[in-house]
N, C-alpha and C positions, 0 to 999 in steps of 0.2 A: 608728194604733198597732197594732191589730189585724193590718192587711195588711204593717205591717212583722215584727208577729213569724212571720207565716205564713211571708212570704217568707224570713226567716232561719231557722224552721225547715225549709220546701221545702233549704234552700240547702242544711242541714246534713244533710238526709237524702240529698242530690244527694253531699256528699260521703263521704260512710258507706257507700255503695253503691257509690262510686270507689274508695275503700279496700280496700272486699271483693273488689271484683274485679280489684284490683291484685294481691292475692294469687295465684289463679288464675292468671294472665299469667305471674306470676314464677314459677310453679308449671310452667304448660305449656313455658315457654318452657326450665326445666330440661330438664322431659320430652326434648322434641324434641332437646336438646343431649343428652342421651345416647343417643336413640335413632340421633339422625344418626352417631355415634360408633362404636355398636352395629354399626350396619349395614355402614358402614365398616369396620370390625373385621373381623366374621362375610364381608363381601366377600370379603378380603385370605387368609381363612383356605379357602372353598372353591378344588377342586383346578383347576388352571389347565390347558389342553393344554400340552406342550412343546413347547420352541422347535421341535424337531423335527418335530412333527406339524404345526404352526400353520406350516410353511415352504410355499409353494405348489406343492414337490416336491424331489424327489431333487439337483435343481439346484442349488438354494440350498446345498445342502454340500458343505464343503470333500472333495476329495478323501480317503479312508482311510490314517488310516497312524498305524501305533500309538504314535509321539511329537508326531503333531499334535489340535490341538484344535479343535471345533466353531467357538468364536471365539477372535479375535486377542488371545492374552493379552499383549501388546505393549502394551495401548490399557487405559485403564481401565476403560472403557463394555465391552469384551469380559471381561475378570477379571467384572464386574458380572453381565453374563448367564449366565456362568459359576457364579458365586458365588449364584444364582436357580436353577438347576437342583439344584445340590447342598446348598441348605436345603429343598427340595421335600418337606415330610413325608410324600410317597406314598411315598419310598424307603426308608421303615419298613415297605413291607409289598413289598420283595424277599425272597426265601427265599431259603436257603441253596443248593436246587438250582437257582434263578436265576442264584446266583452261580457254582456248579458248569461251569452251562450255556454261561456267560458266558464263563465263561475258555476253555471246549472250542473254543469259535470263534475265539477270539484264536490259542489254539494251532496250529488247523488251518490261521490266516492266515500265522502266523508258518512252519510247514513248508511249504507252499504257495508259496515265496521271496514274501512279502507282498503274495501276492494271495489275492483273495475266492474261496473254495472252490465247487464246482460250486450253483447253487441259493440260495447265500449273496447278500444284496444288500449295498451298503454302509450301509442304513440297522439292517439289522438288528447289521451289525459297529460300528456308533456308537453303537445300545443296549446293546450287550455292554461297551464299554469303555468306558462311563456307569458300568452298573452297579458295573463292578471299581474308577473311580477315587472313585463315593460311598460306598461299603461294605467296601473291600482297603485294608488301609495299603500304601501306597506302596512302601515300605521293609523289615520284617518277612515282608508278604504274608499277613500273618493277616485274617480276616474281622472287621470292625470291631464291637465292643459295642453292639449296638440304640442303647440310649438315651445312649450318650456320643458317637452320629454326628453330624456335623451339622445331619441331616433332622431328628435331635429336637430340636436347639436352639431353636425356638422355643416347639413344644410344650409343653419342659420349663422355659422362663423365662420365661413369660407368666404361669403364678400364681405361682412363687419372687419374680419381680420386684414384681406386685403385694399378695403377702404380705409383703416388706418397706415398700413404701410405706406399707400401711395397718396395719402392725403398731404397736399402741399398750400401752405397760409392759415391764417387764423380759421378764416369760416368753414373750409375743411376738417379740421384738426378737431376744432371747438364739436362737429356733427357728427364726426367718425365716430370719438369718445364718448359722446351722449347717448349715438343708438346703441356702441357695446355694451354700457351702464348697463340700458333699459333692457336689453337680450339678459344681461346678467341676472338685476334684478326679479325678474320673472323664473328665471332657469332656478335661481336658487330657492327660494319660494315654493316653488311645486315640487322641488327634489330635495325639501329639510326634512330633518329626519324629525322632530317635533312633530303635534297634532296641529296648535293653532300658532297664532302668529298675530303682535299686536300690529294692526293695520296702521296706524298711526307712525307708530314706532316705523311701520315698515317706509313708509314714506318719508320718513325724519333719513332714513339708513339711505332710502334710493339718492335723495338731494344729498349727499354729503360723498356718497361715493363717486356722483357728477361730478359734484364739485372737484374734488380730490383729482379724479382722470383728468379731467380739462387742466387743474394747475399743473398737475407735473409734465401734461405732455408740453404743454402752450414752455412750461418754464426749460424745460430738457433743450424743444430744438431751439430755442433763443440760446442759450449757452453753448450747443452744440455748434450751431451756426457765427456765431462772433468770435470763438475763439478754435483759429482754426488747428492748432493739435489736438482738438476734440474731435474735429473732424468724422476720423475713423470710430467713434463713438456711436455716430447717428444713426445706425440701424439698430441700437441697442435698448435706442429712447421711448420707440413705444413697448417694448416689453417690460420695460423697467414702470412704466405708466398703467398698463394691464396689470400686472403682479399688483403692485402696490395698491390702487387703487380695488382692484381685482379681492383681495383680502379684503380691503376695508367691505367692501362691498357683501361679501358671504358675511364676514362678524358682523356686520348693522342689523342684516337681514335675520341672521339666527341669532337674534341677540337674545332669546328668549329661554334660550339653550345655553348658553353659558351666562346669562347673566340675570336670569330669572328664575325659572322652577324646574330647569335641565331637559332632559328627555327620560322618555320610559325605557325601563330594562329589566330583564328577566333571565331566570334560572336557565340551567342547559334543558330542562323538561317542560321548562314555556308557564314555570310559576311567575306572575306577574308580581314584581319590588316595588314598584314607583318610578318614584323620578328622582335622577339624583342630577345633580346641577356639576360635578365632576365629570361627570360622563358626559354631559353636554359641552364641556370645555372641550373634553379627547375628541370630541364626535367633531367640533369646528375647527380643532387644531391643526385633524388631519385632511379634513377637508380643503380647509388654505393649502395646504402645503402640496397636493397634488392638484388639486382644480387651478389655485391661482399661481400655483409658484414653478412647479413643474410644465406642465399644459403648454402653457406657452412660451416655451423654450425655442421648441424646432418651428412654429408656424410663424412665428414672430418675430425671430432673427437670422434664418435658414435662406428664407427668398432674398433679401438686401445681399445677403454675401454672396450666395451664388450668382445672380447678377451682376455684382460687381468682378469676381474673380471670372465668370464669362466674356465682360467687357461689352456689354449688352445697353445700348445705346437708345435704341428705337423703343418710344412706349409700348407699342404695341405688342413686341418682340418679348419685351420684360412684366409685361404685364401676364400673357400667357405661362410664362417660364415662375410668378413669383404667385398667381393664380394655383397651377398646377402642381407647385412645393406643398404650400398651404391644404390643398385638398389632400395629399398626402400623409401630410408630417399630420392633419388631424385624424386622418382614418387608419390610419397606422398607430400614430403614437397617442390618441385616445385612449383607446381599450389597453393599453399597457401600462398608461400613467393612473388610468383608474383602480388596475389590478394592483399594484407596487403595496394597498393596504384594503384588506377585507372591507367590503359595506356594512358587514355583520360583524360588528366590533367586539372584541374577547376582551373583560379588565378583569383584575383581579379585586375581591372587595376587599382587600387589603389598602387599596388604592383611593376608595370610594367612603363614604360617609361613612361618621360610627355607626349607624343607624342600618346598614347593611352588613357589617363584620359577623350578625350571629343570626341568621337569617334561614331556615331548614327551607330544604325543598318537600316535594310532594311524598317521598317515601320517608322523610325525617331525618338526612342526612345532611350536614351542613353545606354549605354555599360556601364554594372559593372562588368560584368565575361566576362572570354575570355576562350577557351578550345584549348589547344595543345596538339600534340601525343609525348607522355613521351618518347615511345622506351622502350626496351626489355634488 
């Protein structure tokens, strides 16, 4: 009787010390899952050589010429490498007499009948006209707003995105929504493919897309939250609140472009049409559908479910692991969601105003395609 209760006390202390040290496990085995995350993250975020450097010489590049481009933007793997150079947050620390500098070479290429001026190599005329198409708009020729470039797009939506994931109550919810708005409103703005923009209008568009993000997320977790087989819904609610209001937000801001006097576009030999207000619809259509609709897909519902299928408990723990997603699924799936449709839009004027259907280029040859700048 004796060595039976030993044994089943042995037994139970055998199991008391499996317990404690289950804890531990499920503890470490957090750790490392966000550490692994972490570091991945923090990878993804130091600064890479470019293509340019990393080529094994001069070779590897395309011949110079100021309407071609490093890669084949034909392909979408080419858009993609493309689309990697120009989220590059080192291109927040060109300067303004960078871009000065940048254009002087271009210039001197262009009177030069477009060749590389004496000393000039073609590497340094492919960093000059890097720097003009990730920091010049296109179209105006104005020097681009720091933080509404591209290169800060990650930068500036790695905590906005994860400010809203873990934002918990009204006054949260209500701040998270408002600074992505304001991040929004600006990004889109500096990166329309139009010349101007009515100011007014634009601030009619920024107050409505607030408004719009704050109703549906404020309305999402309340419904999510009361009724609980929605439950498993809830990581889905700010993306559907980003999207939605995310669109609204790009159409208010280029509302000028589909619903005014369009954008400019021109022959394949760079004879200037006009503005056709068709092409301004294609140019915002496709923009929603990769910036707002796509985009935040993986940054926005990726962190919640890995978390959850982790079983990742400690904020701390989840905040690292839903941080380090975020940095990812935007450096990675940026430049590919950008690539999925050219910035240099190909339509047919079949497609586009009567006013375009019989339109000669510069050798007298009629016009079937026209190319417009889609915007960002």
């Amino acid at each position: 009787m004796r060595d039976a209760k030993r044994g089943a006390s042995a037994w139970s202390n055998v199991q008391q010390a499996q317990i404690k040290s289950d804890g531990p496990k499920k503890w470490n085995l957090q750790v490392l899952a966000a550490a692994g995350a972490g570091a991945a993250g923090l990878a993804l975020c130091v600064p890479q050589p470019s293509r340019t450097e990393a080529s094994s010489g001069a070779s590897q590049l395309p011949p110079f010429g100021l309407d071609n481009s490093k890669f084949d933007k034909s392909t979408f793997w080419g858009r993609t490498n493309g689309m990697f150079e120009l989220i590059d947050p080192r291109n927040l620390l060109v300067t303004e007499a960078d871009i000065t500098k940048a254009k002087a070479l271009l210039d001197g290429f262009k009177k030069n009948g477009e060749k590389p001026q004496a000393g000039v190599t073609e590497e340094q005329l492919w960093e000059a006209k890097n720097i003009i198409d990730i920091n010049v708009h296109p179209v105006t020729g104005e020097i681009l707003f720091a933080p509404g470039r591209m290169s800060a797009f990650v930068p500036m939506n790695v905590p906005l995105c994860a400010f809203m994931i873990m934002a918990k109550g009204t006054p949260q919810i209500i701040m998270s929504q408002y600074l992505n708005q304001t991040y929004n409103a600006v990004n889109n703005y500096v990166n329309r493919s139009g010349d101007t923009v009515d100011m007014m209008a634009l601030a009619q568009s920024y107050g409505l897309a607030v408004f719009a993000s704050i109703s549906i997320a404020m309305t999402g977790s309340k419904i999510v939250s009361s009724v609980k087989a929605l439950s498993a819904l809830g990581p889905f609610v700010p993306y559907i609140a980003v999207a939605l209001a995310g669109s609204a937000n790009v159409g208010f801001t280029r509302m000028d472009e589909w619903n005014g006097k369009g954008v400019p576009i021109s022959s394949e030999d760079g004879t200037d049409l006009g503005y056709s207000l068709l092409a301004g619809k294609a140019a915002v259509t496709q923009t929603v559908l990769t910036r707002s609709c796509l985009l935040p897909i993986a940054p926005m519902i990726l962190p919640g479910l890995v978390v959850k299928f982790l079983g990742i408990t400690s904020f701390g723990a989840a905040a690292v692991v839903e941080l380090s997603i975020i940095t990812v699924a935007f450096g990675c799936m940026l430049p590919m969601v950008l690539a999925v449709l050219p910035q240099k839009m190909q339509l047919e004027t079949k497609d586009l105003e009567p006013e375009f259907q019989n339109k000669h280029d510069k050798k007298g040859q009629l016009i079937t395609k026209i190319y417009a700048n889609k915007g960002l």
